[in-house]
C-alpha positions in Angstrom: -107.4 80.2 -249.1 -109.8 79.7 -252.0 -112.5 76.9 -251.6 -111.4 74.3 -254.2 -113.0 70.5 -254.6 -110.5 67.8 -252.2 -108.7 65.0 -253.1 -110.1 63.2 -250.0 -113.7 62.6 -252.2 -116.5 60.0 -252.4 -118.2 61.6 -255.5 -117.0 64.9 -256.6 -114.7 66.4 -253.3 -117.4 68.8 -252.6 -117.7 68.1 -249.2 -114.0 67.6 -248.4 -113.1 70.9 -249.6 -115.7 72.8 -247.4 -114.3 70.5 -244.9 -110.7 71.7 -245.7 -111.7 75.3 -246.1 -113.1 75.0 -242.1 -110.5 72.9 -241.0 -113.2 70.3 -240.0 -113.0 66.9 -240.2 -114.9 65.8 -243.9 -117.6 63.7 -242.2 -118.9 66.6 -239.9 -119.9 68.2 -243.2 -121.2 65.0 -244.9 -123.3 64.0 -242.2 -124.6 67.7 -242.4 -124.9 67.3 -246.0 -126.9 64.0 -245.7 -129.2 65.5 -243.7 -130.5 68.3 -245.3 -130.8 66.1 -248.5 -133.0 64.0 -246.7 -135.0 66.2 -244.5 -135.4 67.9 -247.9 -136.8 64.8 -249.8 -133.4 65.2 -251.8 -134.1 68.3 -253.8 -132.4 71.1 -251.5 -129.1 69.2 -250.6 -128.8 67.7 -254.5 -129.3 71.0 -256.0 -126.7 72.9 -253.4 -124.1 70.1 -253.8 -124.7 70.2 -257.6 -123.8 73.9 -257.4 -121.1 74.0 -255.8 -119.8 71.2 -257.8 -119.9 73.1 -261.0 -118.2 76.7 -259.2 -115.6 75.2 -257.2 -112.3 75.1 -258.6 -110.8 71.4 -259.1 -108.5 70.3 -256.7 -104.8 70.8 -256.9 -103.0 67.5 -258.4 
């Protein structure tokens, strides 16, 4: 299974497709993901989701 973007999104699916990749449920991952962008005064979690935003594959339509 390759780690694509989701359809289940609030901005660009990055979080629902780690989400789907884990078989989690999405707002484990963005409540992770909203914490280490604000423990990190928004740089580390911005950068990281900005990252992955631009190498994960878009999702399937």
């Amino acid at each position: 299974m390759k780690l694509k973007r989701a359809n289940d999104r609030y901005l660009a699916g990055v979080c629902g497709g780690i989400a789907e990749y884990l078989k989690v449920d999405p707002f484990w991952i963005r409540l992770i993901w909203a914490v280490l962008t604000l423990v990190s005064f928004m740089f580390l979690g911005l950068i990281i989701y900005i990252i992955l935003w631009i190498i994960m594959e878009p999702p399937d339509e």
